[in-house]
Backbone as a ProteinNet text record, in pm:
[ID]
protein_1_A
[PRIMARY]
XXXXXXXXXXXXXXXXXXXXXXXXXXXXXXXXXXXXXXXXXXXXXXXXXXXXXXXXXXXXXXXXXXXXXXXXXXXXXXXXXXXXXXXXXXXXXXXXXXXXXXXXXXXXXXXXXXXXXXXXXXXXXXXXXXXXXXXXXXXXXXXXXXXXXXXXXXXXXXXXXXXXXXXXXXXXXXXXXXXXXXXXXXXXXXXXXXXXXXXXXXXXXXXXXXXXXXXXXXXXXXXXXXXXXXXXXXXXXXXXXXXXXXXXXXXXXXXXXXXXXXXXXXXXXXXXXXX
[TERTIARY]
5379.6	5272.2	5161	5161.1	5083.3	5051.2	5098.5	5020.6	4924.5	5001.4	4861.7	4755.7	4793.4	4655.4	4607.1	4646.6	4534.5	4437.4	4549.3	4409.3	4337.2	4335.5	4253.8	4148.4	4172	4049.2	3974	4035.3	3937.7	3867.8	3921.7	3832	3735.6	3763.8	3662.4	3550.1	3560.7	3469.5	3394.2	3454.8	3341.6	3301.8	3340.1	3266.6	3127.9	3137.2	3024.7	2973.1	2987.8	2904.4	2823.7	2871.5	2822	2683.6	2779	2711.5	2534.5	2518.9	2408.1	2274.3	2295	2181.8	2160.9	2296.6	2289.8	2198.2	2246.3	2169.2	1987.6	1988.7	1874	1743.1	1836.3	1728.7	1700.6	1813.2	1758.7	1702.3	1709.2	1629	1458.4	1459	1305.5	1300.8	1354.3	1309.4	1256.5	1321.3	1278.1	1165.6	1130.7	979.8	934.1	861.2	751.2	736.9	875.3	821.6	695.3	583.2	479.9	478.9	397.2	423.1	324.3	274.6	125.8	167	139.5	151.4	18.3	98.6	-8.9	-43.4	-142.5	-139.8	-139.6	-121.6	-175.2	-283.1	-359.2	-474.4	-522.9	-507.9	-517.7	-612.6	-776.8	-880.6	-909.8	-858.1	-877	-960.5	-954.9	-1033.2	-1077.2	-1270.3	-1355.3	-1336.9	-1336.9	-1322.6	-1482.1	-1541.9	-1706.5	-1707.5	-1643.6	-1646.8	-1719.2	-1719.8	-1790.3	-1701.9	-1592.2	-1472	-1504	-1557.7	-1591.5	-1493.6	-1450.2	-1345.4	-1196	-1188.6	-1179.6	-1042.1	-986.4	-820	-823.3	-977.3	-971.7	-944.7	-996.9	-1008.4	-923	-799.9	-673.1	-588.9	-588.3	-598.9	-574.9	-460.9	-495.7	-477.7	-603.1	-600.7	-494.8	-505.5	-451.7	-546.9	-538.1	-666.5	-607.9	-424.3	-363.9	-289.3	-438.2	-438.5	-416.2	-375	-356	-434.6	-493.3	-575	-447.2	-475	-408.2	-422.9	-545.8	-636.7	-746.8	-838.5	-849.7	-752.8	-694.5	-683.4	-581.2	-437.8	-305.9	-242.2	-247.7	-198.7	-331.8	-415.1	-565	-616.9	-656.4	-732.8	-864.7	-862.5	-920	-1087.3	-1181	-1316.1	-1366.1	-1323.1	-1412.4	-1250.7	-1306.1	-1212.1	-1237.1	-1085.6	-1056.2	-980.9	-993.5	-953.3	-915.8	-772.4	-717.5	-625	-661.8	-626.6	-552.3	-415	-362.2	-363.7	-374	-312.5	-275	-247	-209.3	-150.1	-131.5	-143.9	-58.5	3.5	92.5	7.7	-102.3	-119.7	-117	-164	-132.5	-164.1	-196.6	-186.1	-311.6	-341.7	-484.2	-506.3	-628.3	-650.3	-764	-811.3	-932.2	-962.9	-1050.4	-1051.1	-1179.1	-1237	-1363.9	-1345.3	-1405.2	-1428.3	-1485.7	-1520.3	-1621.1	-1667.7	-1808	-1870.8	-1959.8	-2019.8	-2130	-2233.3	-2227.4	-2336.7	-2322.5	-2338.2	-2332.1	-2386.4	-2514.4	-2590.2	-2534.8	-2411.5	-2371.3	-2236.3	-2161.8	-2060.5	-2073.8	-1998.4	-2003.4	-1930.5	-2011.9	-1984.5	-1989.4	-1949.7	-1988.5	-1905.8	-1961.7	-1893.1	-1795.8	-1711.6	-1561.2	-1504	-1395.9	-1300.4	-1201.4	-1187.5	-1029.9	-909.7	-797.5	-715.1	-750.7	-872.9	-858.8	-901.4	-866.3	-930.9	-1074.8	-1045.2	-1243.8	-1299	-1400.4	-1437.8	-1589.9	-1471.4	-1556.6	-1521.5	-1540	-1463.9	-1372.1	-1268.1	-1156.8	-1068.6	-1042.7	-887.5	-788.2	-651.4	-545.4	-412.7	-402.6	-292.7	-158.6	2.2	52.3	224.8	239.7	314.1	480.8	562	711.1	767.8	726	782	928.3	1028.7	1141.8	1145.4	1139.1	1155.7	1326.1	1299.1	1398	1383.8	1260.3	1216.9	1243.8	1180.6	1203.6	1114.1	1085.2	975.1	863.2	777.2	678.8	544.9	410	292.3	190.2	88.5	-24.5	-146.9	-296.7	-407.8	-466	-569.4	-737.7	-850.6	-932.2	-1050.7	-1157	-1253.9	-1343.3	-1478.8	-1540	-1672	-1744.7	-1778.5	-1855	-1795	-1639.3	-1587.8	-1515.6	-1492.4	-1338.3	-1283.5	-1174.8	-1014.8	-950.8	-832.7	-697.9	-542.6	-475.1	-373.5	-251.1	-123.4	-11	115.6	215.9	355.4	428.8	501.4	566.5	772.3	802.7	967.9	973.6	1144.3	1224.3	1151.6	1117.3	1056.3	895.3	888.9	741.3	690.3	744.6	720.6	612.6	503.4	422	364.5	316.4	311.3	157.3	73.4	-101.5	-110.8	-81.9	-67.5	-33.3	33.6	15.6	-96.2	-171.7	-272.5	-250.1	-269.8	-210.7	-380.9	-313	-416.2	-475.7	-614.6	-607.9	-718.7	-772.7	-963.5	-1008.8	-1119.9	-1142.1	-1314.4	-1432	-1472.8	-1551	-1659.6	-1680.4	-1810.9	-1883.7	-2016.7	-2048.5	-2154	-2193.1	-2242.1	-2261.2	-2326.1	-2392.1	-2437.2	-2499.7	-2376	-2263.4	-2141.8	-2056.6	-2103.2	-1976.1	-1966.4	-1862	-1808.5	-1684.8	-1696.7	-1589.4	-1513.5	-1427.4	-1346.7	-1251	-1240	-1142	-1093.8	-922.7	-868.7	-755.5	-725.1	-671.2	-556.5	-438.7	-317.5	-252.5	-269.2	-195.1	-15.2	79.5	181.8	274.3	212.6	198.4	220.1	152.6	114.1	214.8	253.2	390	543.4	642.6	753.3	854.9	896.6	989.3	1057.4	1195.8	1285	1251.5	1259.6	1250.5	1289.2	1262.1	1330.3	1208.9	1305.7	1233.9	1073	1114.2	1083.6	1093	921.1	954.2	903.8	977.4	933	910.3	785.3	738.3	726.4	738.6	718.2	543.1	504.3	336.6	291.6	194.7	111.5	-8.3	-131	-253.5	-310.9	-380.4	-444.2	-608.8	-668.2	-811.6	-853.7	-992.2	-1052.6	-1190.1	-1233.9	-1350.3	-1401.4	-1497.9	-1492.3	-1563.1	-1702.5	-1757.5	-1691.5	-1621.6	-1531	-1404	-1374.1	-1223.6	-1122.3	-1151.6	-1064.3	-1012.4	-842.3	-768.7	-710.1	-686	-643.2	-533.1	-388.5	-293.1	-241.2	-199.8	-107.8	-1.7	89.7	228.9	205.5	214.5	233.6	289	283.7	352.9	282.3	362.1	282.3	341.1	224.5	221.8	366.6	435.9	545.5	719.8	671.2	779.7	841.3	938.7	998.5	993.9	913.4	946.1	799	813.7	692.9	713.2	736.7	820.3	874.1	976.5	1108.8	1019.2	887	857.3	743.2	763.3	653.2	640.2	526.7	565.7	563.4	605.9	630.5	534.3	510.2	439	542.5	528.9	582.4	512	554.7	461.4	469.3	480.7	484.5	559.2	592.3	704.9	670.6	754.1	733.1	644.2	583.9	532.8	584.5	518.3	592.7	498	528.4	443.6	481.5	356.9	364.1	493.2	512.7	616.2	541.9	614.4	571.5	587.3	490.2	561.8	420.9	379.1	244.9	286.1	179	175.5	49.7	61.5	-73.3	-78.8	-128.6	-121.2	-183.6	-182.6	-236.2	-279.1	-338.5	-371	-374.1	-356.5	-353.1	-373.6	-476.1	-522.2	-532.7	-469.5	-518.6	-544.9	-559.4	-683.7	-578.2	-618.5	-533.6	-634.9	-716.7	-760.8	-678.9	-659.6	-596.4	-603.8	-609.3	-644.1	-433.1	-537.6	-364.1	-260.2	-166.9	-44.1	89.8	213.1	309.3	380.1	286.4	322.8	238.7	127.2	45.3	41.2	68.4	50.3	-45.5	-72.9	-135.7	-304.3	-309	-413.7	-524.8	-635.5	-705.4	-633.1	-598.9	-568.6	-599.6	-591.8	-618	-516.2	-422.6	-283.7	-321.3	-269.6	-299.2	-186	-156.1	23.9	-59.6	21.2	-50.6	121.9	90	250.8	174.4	255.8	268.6	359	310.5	454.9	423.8	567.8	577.1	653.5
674.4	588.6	672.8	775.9	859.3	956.5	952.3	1010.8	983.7	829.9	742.1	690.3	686.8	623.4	816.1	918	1001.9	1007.5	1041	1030.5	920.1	765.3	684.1	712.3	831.7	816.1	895	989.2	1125.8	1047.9	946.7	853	789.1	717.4	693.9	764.2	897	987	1037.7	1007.6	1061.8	991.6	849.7	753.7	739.2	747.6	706	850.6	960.3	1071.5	1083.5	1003	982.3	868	773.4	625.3	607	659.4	679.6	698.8	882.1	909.3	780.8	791.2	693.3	544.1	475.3	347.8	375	521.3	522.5	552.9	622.5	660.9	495.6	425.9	342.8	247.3	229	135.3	179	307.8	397.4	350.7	366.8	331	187.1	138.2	-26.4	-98.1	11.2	-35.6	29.2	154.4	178.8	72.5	3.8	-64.4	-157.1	-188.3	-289.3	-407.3	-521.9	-595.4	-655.9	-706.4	-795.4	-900.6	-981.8	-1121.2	-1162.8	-1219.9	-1293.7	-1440.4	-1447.4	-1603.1	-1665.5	-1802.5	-1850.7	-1875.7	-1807.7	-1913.6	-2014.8	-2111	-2269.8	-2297.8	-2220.1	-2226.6	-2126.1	-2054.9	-1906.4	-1809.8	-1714.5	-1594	-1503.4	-1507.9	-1455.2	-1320.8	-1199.2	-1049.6	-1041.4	-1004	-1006	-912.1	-867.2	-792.1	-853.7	-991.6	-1029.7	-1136.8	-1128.2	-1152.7	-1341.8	-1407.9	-1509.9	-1634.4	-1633	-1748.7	-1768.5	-1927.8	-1972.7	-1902.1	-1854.1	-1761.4	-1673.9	-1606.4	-1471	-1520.5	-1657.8	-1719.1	-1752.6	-1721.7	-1772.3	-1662.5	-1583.6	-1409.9	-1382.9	-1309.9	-1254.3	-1097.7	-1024.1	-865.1	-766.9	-646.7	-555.2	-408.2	-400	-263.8	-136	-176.2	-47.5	34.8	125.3	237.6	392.8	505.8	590.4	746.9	842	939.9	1018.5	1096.9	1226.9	1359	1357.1	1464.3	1380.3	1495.4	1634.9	1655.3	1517.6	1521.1	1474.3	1484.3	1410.2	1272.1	1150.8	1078.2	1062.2	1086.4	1062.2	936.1	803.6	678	686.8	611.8	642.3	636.1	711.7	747	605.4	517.1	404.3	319.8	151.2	42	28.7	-6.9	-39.3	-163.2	-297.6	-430.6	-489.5	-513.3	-532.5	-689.8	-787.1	-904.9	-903.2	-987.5	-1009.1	-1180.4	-1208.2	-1345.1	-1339.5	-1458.7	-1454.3	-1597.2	-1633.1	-1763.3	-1676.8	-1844.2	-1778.8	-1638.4	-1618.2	-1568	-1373.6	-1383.3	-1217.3	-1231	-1076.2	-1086.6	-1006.5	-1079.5	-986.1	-919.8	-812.4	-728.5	-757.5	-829.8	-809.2	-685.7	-600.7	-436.1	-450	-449.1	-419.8	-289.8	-197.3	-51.9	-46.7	-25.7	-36.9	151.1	92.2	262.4	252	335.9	350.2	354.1	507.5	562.6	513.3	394	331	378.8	472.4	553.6	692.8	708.1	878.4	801.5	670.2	670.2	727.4	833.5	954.3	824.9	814.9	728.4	783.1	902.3	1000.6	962.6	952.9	899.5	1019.8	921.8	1028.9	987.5	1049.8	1018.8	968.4	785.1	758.5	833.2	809.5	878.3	1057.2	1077.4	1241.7	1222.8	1363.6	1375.9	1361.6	1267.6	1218	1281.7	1348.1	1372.5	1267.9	1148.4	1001	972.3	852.2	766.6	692.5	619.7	472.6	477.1	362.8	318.3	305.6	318.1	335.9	224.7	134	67.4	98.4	83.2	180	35.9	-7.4	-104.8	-42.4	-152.6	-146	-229.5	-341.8	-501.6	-483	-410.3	-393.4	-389.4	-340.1	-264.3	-203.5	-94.8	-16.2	84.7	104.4	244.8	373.3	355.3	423.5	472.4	332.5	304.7	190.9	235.3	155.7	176.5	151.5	153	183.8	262.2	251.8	266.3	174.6	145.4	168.4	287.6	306.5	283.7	273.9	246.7	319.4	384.8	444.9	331.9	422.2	311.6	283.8	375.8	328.3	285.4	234.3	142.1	210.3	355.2	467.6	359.1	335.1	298.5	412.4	417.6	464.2	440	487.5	401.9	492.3	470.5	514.8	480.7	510	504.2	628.3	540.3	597.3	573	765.7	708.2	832.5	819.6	919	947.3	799.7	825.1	915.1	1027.7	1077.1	1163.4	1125.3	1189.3	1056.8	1118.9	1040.5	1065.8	951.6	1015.8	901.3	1013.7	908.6	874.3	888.6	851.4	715.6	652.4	491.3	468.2	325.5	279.5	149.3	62.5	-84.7	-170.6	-315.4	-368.5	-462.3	-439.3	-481.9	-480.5	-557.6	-567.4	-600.6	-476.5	-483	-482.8	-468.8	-482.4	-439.3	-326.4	-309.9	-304.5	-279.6	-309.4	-224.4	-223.4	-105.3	-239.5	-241.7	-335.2	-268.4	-335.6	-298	-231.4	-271.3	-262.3	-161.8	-130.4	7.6	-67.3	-101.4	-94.7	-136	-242.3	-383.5	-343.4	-408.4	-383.3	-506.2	-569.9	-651.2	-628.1	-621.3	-589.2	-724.6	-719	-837.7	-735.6	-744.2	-689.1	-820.9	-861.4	-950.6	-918.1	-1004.1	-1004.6	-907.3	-954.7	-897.8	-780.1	-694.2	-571.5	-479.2	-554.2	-508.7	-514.2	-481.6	-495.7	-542.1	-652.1	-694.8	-813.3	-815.2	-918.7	-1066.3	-1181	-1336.7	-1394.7	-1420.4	-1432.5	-1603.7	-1660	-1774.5	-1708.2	-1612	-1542.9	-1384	-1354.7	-1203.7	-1140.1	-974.1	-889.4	-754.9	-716.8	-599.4	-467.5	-352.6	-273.8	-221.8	-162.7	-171.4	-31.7	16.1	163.3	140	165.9	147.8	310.9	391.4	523.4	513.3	584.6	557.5	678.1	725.6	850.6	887.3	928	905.9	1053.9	1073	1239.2	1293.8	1277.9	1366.8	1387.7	1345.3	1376	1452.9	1431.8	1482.1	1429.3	1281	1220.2	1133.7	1108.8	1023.2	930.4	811.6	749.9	655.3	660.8	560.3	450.7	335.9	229.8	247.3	319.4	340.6	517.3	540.4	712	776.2	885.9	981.7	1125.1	1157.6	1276	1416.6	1531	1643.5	1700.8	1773.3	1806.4	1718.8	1598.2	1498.4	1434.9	1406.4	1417.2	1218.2	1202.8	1043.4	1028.2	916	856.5	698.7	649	511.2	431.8	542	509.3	501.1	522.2	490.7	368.9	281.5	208.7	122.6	8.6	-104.8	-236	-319.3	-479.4	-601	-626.3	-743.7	-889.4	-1007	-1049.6	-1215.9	-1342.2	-1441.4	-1496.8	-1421.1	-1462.6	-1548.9	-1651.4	-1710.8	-1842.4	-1888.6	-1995.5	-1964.6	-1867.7	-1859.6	-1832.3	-1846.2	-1870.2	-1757.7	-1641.2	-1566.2	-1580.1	-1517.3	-1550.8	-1435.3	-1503.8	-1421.6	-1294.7	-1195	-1035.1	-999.9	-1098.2	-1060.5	-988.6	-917.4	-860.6	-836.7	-950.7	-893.1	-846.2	-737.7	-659.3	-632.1	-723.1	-721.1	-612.5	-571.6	-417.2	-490.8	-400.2	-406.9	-233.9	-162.5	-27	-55.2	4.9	69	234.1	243.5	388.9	364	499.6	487.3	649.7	638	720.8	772.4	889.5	913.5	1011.8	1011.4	1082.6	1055	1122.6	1083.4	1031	947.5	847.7	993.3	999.7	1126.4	1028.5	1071.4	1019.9	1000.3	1107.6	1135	1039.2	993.6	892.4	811.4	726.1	596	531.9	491.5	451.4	465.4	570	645.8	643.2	620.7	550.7	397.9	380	335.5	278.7	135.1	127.1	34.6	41.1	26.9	-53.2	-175.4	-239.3	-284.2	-254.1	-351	-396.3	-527.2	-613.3	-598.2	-611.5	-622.2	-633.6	-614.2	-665.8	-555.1	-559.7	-524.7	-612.9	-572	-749.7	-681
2840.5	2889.4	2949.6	3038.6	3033.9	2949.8	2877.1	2786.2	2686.7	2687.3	2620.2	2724.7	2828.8	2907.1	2879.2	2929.9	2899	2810.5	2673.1	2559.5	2531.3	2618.5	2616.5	2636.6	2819	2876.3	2829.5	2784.9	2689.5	2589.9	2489.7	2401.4	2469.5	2573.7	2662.2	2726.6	2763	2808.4	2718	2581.9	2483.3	2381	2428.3	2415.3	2471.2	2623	2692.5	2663.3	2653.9	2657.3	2548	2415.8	2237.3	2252.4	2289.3	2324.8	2352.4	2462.8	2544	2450.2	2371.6	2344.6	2225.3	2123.9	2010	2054.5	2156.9	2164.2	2229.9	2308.5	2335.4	2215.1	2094	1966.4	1913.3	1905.4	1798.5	1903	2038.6	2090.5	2055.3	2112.1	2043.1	1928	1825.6	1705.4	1714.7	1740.6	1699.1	1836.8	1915.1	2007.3	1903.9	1887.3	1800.4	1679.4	1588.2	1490.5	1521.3	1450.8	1442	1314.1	1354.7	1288.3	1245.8	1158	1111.9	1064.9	1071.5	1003.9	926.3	800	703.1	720.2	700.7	640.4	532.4	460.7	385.1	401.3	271	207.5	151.1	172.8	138.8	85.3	34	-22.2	-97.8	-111.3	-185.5	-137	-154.8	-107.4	-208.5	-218.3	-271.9	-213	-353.3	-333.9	-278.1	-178.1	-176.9	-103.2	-15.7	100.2	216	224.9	368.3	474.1	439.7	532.6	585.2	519.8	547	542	489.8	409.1	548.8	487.3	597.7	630.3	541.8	603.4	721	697.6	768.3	930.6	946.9	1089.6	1140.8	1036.2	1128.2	1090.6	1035.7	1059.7	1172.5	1255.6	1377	1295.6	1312.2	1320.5	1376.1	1337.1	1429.8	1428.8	1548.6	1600.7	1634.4	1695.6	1730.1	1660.8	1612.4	1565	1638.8	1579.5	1640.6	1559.2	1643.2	1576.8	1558.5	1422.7	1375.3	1389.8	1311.9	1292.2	1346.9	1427	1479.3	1597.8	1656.8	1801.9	1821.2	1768.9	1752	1892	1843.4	1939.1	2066.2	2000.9	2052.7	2037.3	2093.8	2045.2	1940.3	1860.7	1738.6	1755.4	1719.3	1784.5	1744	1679.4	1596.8	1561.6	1598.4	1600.6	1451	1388.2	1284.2	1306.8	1183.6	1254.3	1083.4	1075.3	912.3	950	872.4	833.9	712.8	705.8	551.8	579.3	415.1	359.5	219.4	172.7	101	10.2	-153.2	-165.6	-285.6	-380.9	-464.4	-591.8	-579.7	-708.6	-677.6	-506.7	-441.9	-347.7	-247.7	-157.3	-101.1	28.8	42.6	165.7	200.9	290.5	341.1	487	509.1	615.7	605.9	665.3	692.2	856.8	928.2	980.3	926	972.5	1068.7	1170.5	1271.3	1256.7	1310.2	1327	1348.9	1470.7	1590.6	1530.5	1401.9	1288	1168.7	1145.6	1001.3	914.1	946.3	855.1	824.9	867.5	883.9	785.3	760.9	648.9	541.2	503.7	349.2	256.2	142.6	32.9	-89.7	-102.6	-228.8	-335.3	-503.2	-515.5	-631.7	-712	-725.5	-841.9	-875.7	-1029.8	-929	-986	-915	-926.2	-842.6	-816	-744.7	-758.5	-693.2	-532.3	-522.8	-363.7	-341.7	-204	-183.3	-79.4	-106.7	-0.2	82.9	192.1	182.3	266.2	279.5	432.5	359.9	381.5	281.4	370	341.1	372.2	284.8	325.4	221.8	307.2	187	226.8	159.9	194.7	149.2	180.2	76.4	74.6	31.4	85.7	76.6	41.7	-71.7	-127.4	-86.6	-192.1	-183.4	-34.3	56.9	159	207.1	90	87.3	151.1	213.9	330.8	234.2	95.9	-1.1	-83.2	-136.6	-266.8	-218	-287.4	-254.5	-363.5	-344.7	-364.7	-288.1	-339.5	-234	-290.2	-244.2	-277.6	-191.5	-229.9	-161.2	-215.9	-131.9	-167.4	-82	-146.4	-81.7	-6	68.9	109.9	31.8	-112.2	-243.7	-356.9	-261.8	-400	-497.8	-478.6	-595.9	-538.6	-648.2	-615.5	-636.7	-599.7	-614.9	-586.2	-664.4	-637.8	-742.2	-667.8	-716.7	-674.2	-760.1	-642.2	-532.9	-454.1	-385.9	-389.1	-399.1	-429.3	-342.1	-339.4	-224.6	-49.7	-52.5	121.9	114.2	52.1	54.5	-56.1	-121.2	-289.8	-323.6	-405.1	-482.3	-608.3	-701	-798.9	-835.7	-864.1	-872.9	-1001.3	-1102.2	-1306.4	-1283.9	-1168.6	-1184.8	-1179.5	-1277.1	-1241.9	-1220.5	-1111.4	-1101.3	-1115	-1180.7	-1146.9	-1014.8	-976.9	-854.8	-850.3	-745.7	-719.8	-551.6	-552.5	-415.5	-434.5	-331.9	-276.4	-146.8	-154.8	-23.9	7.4	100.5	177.2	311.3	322.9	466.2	506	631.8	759.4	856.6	949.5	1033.2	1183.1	1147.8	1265.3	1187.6	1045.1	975.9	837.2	780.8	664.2	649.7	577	505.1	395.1	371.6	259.5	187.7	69.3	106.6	-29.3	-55.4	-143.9	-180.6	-276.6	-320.6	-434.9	-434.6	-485.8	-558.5	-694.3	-724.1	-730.8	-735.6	-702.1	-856.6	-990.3	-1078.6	-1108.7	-974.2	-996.2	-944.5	-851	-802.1	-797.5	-752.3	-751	-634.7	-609.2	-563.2	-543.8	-483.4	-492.2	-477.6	-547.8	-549.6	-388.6	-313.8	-180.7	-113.9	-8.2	16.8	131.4	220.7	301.7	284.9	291.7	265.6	431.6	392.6	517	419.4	431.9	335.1	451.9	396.1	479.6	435.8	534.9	513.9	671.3	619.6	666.9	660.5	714	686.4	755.3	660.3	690.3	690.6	771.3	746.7	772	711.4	713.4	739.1	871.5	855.9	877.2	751.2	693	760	784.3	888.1	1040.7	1073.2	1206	1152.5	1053.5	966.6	1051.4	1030.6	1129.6	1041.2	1104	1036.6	1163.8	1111.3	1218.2	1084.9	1181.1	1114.9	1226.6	1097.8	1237.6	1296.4	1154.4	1221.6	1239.4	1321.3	1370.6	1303.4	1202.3	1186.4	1211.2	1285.6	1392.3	1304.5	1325.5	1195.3	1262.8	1178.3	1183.3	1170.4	1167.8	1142.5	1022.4	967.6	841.1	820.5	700.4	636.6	618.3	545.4	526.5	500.5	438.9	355.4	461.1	567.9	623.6	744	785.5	898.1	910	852	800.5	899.5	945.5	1026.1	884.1	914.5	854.7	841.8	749.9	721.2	760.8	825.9	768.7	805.7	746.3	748	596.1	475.2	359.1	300.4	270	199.2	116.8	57	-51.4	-122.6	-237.2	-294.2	-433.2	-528	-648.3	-760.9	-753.3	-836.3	-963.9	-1068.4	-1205.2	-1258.8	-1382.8	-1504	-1526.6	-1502.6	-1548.1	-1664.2	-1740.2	-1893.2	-1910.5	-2064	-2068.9	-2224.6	-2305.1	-2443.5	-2491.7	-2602.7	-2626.6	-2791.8	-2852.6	-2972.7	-3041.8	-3169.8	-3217.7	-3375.6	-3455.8	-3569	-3644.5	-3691.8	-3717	-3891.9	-3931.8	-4071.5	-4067.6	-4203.7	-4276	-4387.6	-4426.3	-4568.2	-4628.9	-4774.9	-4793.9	-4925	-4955	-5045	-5137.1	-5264.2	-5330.3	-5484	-5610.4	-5738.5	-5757.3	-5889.7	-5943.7	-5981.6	-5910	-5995.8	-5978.1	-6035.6	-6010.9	-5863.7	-5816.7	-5659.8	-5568.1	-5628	-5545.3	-5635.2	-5680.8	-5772.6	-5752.1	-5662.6	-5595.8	-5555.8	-5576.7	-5529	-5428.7	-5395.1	-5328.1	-5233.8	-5136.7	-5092.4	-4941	-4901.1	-4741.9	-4668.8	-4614.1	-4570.8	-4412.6	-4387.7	-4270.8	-4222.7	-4088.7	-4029.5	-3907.8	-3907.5	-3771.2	-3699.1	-3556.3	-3442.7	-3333.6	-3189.4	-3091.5	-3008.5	-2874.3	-2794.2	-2686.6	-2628.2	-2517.2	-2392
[MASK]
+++++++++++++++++++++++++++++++++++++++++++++++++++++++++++++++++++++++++++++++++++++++++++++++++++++++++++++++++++++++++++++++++++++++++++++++++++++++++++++++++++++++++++++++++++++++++++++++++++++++++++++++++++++++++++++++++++++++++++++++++++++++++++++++++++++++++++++++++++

């Protein structure tokens, strides 16, 4: 009997000595998570870039952003303010850039998918939310898109091209954006209620400043796996991912009549499909 109450208490002592840090990481973990909520759009929402429509008004924003570069964990020199909704056909982004020098926004323009040297925002989605895989869409202030996937947490690959349509505008207060991601375009599970994982990066080039929502501070390992959550979406009924693309292909075949070309002169047509 003592000998079992001993090695109890030794299980016990290193219990509580294990215990501690373990519940103190994942309590940390799960304060930093953030959260945005969507709405439905009940009237639809015009791509225009002028944030008007009546969704955006019941939109609550989010502003808490954090600087990267130049000044790590620094408040961001200029308020950034991003709205989602959304109705069965996709899902949308409304993005007010704010900026002091509206006349100093770099809008140069670029070959999608490459490096910009510009101001944009980059949204950076997790449908599945497997803290894995995902997608992500930018857009510059003169309107480049870009866009690619994301697998193994921070591997990416830009040769995706998705379809999608955005939208943007300079103002007198900075520079708008509004992007619209049909459901189509993306990938994930049938569910009554979704929770997406979601990142928002912004760049504003003459400062060489980056500011993100969810923090990932230089030297730290993930990308995917540190995302914050959308959530608000549900009952929606997206379309069939089917995609057919019909073809027609002719050749022509010049050659004099031999036994080997019978034929000779010739113009050869096959009609098909892929689906």
């Amino acid at each position: 009997m003592t000998r079992l109450t001993g090695m109890a208490g030794c299980l016990l002592l290193l219990t509580l000595l294990i215990w501690p840090p373990y519940v103190q990481a994942h309590n940390d973990r799960t304060a930093e998570d953030k959260v945005i909520h969507a709405v439905r759009a009940q009237d639809g929402i015009s791509i225009d870039a002028r944030l008007d429509d009546a969704a955006w008004a019941y939109a609550s924003p989010i502003r808490d952003f954090t600087q990267r570069e130049p000044i790590q964990d620094a408040p961001p020199t200029e308020t950034t303010e991003i709205r989602i909704a959304y109705d069965d056909e996709a899902v949308y982004f409304g993005i007010m850039m704010y900026d002091s020098e509206p006349d100093k926004i770099v809008k140069r323009l670029a070959r999608r998918d490459r490096p910009w040297d510009a101001d944009y925002i980059s949204i950076s989605i997790d449908p599945y939310h497997d803290h894995r895989t995902g997608f992500y869409f930018t857009v510059s202030a003169s309107g480049i898109e870009g866009d690619g996937l994301m697998y193994n947490d921070t591997r990416r690959d830009s040769d995706w091209d998705g379809v999608w349509d955005s939208s943007v505008r300079i103002t007198e207060e900075g520079w708008v954006a509004e992007v619209k991601i049909p459901y189509h375009t993306i990938r994930f599970i049938r569910q009554e209620i979704y929770t997406w994982g979601v990142n928002f990066q912004r760049s504003i080039f003459r400062k060489n400043e980056r500011d993100y929502w969810m923090m990932i501070r230089r030297g730290e390992n993930g990308w995917v796996s540190r995302f914050g959550h959308i959530e608000g979406i549900e009952n929606i009924s997206p379309p069939m991912r089917l995609q057919a693309i019909p073809y027609l292909l002719s050749s022509g075949q010049i050659a004099p009549v031999s036994p080997r070309t019978p034929e000779g002169n010739a113009v050869h047509q096959r009609l098909g499909g892929n689906l």
